[in-house]
C-alpha positions, 0 to 999 in steps of 0.5 A: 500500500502507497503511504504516501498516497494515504496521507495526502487523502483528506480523511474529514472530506472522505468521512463527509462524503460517505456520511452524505451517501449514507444518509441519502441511501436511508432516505432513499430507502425509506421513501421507496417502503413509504411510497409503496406501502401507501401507494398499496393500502387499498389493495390489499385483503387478509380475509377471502371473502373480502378479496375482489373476485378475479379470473386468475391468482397470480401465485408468487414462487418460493422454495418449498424447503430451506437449505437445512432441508426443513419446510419453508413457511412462506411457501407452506402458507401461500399455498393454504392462502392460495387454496383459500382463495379458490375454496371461496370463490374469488378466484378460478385458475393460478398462474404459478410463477417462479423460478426454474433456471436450473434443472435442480430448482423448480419452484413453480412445478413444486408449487403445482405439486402442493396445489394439486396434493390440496384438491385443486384440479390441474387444469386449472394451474397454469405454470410460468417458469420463467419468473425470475423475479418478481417483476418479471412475474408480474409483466409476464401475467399480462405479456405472455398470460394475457391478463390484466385483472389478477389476484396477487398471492403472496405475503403482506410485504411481497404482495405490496411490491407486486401490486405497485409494480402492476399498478405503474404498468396499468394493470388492475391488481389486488393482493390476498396476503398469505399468513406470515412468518414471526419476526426472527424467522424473516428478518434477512427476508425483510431485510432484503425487501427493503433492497427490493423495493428500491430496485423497483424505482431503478428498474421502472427508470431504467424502462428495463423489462423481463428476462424472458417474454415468450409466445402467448399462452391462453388460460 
């Protein structure tokens, strides 16, 4: 390391700017949870019935087992809030989107499995390999799904995302919260939410789209 390098460094000017970009990170940050939390309110339910009937339930992938092998909740409770949903009547076929970008990791055909294993007919699950993210999901539902009108599945926080983003697109979305995890079992979830939420108002300025698009499928 050059040492006379590190004293000509103006460490008090250095301190002053990573404070300033810290300090703008957090407010950034916060504005994006804020706006969409707010932006969100009105559309989502925590109750079936209450839920606004839609044609299709776009259900948002996860893992079904952690990497200790145990089961993953948030995949265990959005298939019992996905099941619900049907069971009252709001919606009549899924769009089962996740990831599938290696031949190990499937999580929209362990999704179908569940949803099937809980009495829902096969032909009404419909599979989308290729949400990578969620944005990706959510472009893809109208892109490739040819839907404008559909019922986020997912948690409270997740659901919120989604929405928003659907919102920007113009597209009619409401969200049916799956039961959530406890507070320590999701903080690096939540943590990573925050990032997120962020990177929703990057993509959004940056006009980016999915990673993949695809010939039209009709459900």
């Amino acid at each position: 390391m050059n040492i006379k390098l590190l004293k000509g460094i103006d460490w008090r000017k250095t301190a002053l700017v990573l404070s300033l970009v810290a300090a703008c990170s957090i407010a950034l940050t916060w504005w994006a949870d804020r706006r969409i939390e707010s932006d969100t309110d009105s559309a989502v339910f925590t109750v079936a019935q209450d839920v606004p009937c839609n044609r299709v339930g776009l259900l948002l992938g996860t893992s079904q087992y952690l990497k200790s092998g145990r089961p993953n909740l948030y995949f265990t409770y959005r298939i019992e809030a996905a099941v619900a949903l049907f069971e009252a009547g709001k919606v009549e076929r899924f769009i089962v989107s996740g990831d599938n970008s290696r031949k190990d990791y499937n999580e929209p055909e362990a999704m179908q499995m569940a949803l099937m294993a809980a009495g829902i007919p096969t032909d009404r699950i419909h599979l989308d390999f290729a949400g990578f993210r969620t944005f990706d999901s959510v472009v893809r539902a109208e892109k490739v799904f040819g839907q404008r009108s559909f019922t986020v599945i997912s948690q409270d926080f997740h659901n919120r995302r989604a929405i928003y983003i659907a919102q920007q697109l113009g597209l009619d979305a409401v969200g049916f919260n799956a039961r959530d995890v406890n507070a320590y079992y999701g903080l690096r979830t939540r943590l990573r939410e925050r990032l997120a939420r962020v990177k929703v108002f990057m993509d959004m300025l940056l006009g980016k789209g999915p990673k993949f698009l695809g010939d039209p499928v009709v459900i």
